[in-house]
C-alpha positions in Angstrom: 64.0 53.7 70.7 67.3 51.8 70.1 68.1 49.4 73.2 71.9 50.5 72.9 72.7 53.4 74.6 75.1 55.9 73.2 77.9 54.9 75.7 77.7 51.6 74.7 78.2 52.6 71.0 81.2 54.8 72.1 82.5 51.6 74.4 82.0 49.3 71.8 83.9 51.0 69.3 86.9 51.8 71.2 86.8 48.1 71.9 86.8 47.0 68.5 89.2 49.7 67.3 91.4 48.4 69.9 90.8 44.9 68.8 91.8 45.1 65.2 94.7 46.9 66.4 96.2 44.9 68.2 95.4 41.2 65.2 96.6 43.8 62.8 99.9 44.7 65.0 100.5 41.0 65.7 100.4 39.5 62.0 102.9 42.8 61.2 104.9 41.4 64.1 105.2 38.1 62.7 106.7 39.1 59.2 108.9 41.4 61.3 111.2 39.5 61.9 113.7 39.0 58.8 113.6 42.3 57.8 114.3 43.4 61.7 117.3 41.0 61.2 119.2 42.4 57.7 118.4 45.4 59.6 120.5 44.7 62.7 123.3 42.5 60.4 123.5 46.2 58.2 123.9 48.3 61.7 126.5 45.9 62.8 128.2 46.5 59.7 128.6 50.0 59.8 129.7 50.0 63.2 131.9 47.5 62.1 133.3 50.2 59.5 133.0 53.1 62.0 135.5 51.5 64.9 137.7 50.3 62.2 137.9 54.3 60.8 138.6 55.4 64.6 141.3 52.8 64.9 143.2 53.5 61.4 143.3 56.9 62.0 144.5 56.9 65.6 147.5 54.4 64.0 148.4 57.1 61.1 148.2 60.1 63.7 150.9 58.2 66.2 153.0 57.1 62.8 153.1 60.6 61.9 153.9 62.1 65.1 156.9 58.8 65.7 158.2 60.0 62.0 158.6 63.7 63.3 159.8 63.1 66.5 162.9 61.0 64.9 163.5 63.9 62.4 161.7 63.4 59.7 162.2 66.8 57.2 159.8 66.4 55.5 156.6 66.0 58.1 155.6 69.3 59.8 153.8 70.4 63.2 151.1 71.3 60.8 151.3 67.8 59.4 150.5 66.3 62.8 148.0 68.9 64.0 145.9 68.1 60.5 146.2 64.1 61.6 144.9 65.1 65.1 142.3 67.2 63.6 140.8 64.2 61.1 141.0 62.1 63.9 138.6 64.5 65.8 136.2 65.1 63.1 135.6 60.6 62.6 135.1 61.0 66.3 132.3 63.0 65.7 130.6 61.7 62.8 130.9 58.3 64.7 128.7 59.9 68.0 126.6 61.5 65.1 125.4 58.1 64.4 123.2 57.2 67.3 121.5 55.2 65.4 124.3 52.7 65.0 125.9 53.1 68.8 122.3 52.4 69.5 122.9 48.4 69.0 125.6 48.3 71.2 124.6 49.6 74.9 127.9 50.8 75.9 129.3 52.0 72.5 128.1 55.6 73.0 129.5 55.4 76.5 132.9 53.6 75.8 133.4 56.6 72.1 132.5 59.2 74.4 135.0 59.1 77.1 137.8 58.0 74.4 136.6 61.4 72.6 137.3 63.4 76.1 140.7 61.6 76.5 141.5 63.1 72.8 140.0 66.4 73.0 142.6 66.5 76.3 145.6 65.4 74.0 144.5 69.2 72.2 147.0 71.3 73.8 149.9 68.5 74.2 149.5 68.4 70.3 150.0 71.9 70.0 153.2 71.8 71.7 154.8 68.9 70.3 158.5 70.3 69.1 161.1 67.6 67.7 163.5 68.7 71.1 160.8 68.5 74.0 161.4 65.1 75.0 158.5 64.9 77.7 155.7 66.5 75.5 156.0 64.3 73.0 156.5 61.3 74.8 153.2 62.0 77.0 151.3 62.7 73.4 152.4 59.6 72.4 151.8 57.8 75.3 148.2 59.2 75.3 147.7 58.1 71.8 149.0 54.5 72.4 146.6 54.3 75.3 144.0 55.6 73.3 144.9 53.4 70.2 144.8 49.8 72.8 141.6 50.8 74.1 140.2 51.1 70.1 141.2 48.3 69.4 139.4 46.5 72.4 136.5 48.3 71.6 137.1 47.1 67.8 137.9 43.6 68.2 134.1 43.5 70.7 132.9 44.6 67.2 134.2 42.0 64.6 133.3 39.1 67.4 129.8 40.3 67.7 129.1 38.4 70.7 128.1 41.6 72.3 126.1 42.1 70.1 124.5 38.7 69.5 123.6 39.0 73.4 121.8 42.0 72.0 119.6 40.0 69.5 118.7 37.5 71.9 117.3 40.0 74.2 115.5 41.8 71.0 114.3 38.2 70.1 112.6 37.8 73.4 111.3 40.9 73.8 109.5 40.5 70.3 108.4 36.8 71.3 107.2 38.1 74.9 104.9 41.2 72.8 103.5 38.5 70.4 102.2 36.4 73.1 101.2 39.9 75.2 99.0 40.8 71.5 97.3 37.5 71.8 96.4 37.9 75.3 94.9 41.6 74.7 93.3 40.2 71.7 91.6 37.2 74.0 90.7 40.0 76.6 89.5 42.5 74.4 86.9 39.8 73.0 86.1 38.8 76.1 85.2 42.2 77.5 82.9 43.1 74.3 80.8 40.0 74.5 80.9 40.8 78.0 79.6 44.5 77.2 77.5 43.5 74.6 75.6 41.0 77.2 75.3 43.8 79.9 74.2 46.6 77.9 71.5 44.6 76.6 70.5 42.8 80.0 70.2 46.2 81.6 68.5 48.4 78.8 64.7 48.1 79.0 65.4 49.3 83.0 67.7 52.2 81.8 65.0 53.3 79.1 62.5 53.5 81.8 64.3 55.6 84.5 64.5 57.5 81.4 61.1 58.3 80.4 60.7 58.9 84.3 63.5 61.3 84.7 62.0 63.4 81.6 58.6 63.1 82.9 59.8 64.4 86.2 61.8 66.9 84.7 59.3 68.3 82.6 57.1 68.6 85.8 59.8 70.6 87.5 60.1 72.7 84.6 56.2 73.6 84.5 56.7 73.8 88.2 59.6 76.1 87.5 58.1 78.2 84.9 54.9 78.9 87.1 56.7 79.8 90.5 58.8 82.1 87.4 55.6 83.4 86.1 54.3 84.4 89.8 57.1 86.1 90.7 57.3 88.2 88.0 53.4 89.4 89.3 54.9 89.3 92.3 57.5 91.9 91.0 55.4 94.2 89.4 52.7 94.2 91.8 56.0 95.2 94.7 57.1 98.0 91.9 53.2 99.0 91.4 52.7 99.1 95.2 55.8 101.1 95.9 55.1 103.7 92.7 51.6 104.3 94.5 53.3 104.4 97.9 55.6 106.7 96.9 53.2 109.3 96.1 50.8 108.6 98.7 53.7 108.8 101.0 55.6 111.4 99.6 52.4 114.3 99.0 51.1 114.2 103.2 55.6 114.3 103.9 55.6 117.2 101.8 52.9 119.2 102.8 53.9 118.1 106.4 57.6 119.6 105.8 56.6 122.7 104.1 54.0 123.8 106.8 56.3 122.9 109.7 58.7 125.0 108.1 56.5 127.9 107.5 55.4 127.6 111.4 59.0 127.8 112.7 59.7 130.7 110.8 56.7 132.3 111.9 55.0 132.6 108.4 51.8 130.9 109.5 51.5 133.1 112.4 53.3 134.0 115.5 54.6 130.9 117.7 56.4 131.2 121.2 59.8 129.8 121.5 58.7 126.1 122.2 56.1 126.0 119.3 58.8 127.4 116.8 60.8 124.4 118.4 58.3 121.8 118.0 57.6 122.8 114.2 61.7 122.6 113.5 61.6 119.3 115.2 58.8 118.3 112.7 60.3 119.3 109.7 64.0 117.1 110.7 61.9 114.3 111.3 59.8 114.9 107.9 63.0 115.0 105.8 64.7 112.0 107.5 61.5 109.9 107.2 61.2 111.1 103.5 64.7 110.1 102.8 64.0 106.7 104.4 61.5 106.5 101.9 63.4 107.8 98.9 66.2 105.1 99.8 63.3 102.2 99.8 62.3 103.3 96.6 66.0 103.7 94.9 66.9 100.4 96.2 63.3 98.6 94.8 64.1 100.3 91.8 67.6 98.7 91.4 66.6 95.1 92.0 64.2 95.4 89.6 66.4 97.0 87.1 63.5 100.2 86.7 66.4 102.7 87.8 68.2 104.1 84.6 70.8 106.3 84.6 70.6 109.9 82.7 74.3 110.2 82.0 76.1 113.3 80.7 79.6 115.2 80.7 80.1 117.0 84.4 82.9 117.5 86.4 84.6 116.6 89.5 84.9 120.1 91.0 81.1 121.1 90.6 80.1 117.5 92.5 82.6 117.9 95.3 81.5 121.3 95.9 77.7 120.8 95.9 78.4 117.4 98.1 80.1 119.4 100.9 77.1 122.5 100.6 74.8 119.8 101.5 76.2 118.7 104.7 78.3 121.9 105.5 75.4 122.7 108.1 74.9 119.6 109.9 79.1 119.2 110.0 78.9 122.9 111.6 76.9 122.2 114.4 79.1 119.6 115.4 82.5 121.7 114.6 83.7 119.4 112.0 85.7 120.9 109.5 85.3 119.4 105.6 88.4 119.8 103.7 87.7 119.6 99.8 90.8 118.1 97.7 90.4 119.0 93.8 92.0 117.1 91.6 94.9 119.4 89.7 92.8 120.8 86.8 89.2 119.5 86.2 88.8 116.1 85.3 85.6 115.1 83.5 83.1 112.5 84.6 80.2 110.9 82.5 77.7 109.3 84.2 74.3 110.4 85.9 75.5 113.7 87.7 72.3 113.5 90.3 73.3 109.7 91.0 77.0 110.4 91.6 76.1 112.9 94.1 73.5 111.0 95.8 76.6 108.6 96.4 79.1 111.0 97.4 76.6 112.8 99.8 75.9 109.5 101.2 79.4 108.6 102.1 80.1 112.3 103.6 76.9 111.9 105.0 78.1 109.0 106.8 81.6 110.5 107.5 80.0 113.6 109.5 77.6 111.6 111.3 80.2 109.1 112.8 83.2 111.5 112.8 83.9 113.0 116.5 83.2 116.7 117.2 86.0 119.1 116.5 87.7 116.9 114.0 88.0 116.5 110.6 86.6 114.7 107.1 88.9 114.7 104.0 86.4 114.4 100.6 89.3 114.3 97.7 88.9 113.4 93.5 91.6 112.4 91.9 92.7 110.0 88.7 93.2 106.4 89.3 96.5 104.4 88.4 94.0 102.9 85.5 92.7 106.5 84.2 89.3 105.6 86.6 88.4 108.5 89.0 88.7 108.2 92.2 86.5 109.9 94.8 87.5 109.4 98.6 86.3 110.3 101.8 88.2 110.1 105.1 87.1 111.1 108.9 88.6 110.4 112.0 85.9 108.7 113.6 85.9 105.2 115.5 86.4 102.8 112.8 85.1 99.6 112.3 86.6 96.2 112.2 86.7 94.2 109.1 83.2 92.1 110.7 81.2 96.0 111.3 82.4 97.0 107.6 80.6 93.2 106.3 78.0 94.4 109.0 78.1 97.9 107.2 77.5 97.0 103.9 74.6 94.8 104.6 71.3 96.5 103.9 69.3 97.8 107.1 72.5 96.9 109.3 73.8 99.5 111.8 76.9 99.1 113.8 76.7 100.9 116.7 79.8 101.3 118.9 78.4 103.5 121.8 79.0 106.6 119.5 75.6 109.3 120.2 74.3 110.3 116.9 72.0 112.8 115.7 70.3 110.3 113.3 69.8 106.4 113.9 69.2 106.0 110.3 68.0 103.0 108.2 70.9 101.2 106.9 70.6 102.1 103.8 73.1 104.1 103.0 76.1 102.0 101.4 73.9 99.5 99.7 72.9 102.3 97.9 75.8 103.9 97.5 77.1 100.3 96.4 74.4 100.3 93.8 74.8 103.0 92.3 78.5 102.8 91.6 78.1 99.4 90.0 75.7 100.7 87.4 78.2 102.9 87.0 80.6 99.9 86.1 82.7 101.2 89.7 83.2 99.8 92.7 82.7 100.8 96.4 85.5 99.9 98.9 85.9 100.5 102.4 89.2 100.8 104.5 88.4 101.5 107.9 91.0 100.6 111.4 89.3 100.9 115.0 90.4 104.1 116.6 92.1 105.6 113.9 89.2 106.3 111.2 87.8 105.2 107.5 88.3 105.9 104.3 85.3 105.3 101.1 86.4 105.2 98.2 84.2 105.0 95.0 86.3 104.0 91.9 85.0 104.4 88.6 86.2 102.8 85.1 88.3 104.9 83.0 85.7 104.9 80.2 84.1 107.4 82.5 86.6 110.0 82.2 86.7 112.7 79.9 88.7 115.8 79.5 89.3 118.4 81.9 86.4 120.9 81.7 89.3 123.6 82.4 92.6 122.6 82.2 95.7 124.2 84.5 98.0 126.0 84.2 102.1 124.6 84.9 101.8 126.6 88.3 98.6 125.7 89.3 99.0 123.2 92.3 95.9 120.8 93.9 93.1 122.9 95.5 92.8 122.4 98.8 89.6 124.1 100.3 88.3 124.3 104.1 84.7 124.8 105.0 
């Protein structure tokens, strides 16, 4: 086992790449110098050229425009607009160069407000006639203005002690990086013997909370992999237990249902009118207790991933309709009335038709059992604005707050607001519903306002939907159906 670590391999090597950078960017500094020089003499040059352009140019425009003001036949406006126009385009070759104005702080500055005052002049120049007087004295009093300040600006040039001031500052600011390379270069040794010292000093320590860390790792791990292995056992002995539960459970229910049925309706023999009660009173309490039991089961079987889904092509009308049959009764008794909402035409669904309805039931279930007598639950399909289907079911009951539907959706939680039901239930009811709209690929969400009502809705992906089974006709409207 090497005693450097990887970091200090990655340290060290920025260290050093850092430290022949910075000798190898000082010795170019040093032979910099001259050639940074003939550079600077070869800038000052051209500017040298580019003022003296500017101030030629202004001189031929205003001896062009003083000839053809004192009646000179043989100049033009023309001639003077093409004078005016040369003089524009040196302008802006000269501000092209910023190279050159570079060297010079305030050249750009200084050629940039002289090109403004000539771009004004444009529509003086245009005007200029041999008889207007004022025109063409303000053109030429603008151009004489224009023409001092050039030469100022020239003259700075030729001198050069602008620019010298320039160098000097250059110079220093060269001189000041060479000494800043030598001081990085001094630090940057400094800091890798330095490194080099620590890494080593602290390695044989480092290497050995090392090996400890990986030997307690490794315990976790076999630690892990046995509280892993256990609860898989675990698992399958819960699903084993359950499957023989099931059936040990659901055979006595069965046989408990069935002959309490067949006492009530007297097929067992006759019963007076309290015994006939008694056996009804069984069989609702049979049926409730074996769809606590069926809901234990389903939800074991999700969170062990045992429950598949059998999908195939249905559609929306069939599982609205067969939803409401289930719970038509018990809304009866209570004089709720189920309105049905079918989707215009018949939208397909694929998925696991038994599941979908299980879901749906659940939620109208629900509706019924917490709506107030003599009103009424809304169960509607329709598409999505993603192509998804959308089943929804609405009452007019309580409502919850936003804390009871959190409450609501936890498994074996009931919120109870004083409201007398016919079943307490288990709980169960939207964690399963929940469940089985996420191996759909849906989702389950709940919109509920105290006093007013909820709404559940279950949306599904629109890779679920198919074609209509039957599709309608231009005046068919949405079926709206009372039961």
């Amino acid at each position: 086992m090497s005693l450097l670590t990887k970091r200090f391999q990655v340290l060290a090597f920025l260290i050093c790449v850092a430290l022949v950078t910075l000798v190898s960017s000082f010795f170019l500094s040093l032979g910099a110098g001259d050639e940074a020089r003939k550079r600077f003499a070869g800038l000052v040059r051209v500017s040298d050229w580019h003022s003296s352009q500017l101030h030629t140019e202004t001189l031929r425009l205003i001896g062009t425009l003083d000839r053809y003001i004192l009646g000179d036949e043989s100049l033009e406006r023309n001639d003077i607009m093409f004078r005016y126009e040369i003089l524009w385009s040196r302008f802006s070759a000269v501000l092209d160069d910023k190279k050159t104005l570079r060297i010079w702080s305030q050249g750009d500055e200084v050629l940039q407000r002289l090109f403004q005052k000539l771009k004004s002049l444009e529509p003086v120049i245009s005007r200029v006639s041999r008889g207007d007087q004022e025109v063409n004295g303000h053109a030429r009093a603008v151009l004489l203005d224009l023409e001092a300040e050039l030469r100022k600006y020239f003259q700075t040039v030729v001198t050069g002690e602008a620019l010298e001031a320039i160098w000097l500052q250059d110079l220093k600011a060269t001189n000041l990086r060479n000494e800043l390379y030598i001081l990085g270069i001094l630090a940057s040794s400094l800091l890798l013997a330095g490194l080099v010292f620590y890494e080593l000093s602290r390695s044989r320590a480092h290497a050995r909370r090392e090996w400890e860390a990986r030997v307690a790792a490794e315990e976790a791990q076999r630690n892990a992999e046995q509280a892993r292995v256990a609860a898989e056992l675990a698992n399958r002995a819960k699903a084993d237990f359950l499957a023989t539960m099931s059936h040990e459970l659901r055979t006595p229910l069965n046989a408990i249902i069935g002959f309490s049925e067949a006492m009530a309706q007297g097929i067992l023999g006759k019963l007076d009118y309290a015994g006939r009660d008694y056996a009804r009173e069984i069989a609702i309490a049979g049926r409730h207790l074996l769809s606590i039991i069926n809901d234990l089961l389903d939800l074991a079987k999700v969170d062990a991933g045992h429950l598949s889904l059998e999908e195939t092509t249905t559609d929306c009308e069939s599982i609205l309709i067969a939803c409401v049959l289930m719970v038509s009764e018990r809304a009866s008794h209570r004089d709720i009335k189920i309105k049905i909402e079918l989707p215009q035409g018949n939208i397909g669904i694929f998925g696991d038709q038994i599941r979908l309805k299980q879901a749906v039931i659940n939620l109208l279930s629900n509706a019924v059992k917490f709506s107030l007598e003599n009103s009424t639950v809304r169960i509607s399909a329709k598409l999505g604005e993603t192509g998804g289907v959308t089943f929804s079911v609405e009452d007019e009951g309580l409502g919850m707050s936003p804390e009871e539907v959190s409450a609501a959706m936890q498994r074996f939680r009931q919120v109870s607001r004083g409201l007398k039901r016919a079943h307490e239930g288990s709980g169960l009811g939207l964690p399963i519903v929940e469940a089985l709209v996420r191996l759909h690929g849906g989702e389950l969400r709940i919109f509920s306002t105290p006093g007013i009502g909820t709404t559940a809705t279950i949306e599904l992906p629109s890779s679920r939907t198919r074609p209509p089974q039957k599709l309608a006709t231009p005046s068919q409207n949405t079926a709206v159906q009372s039961i």
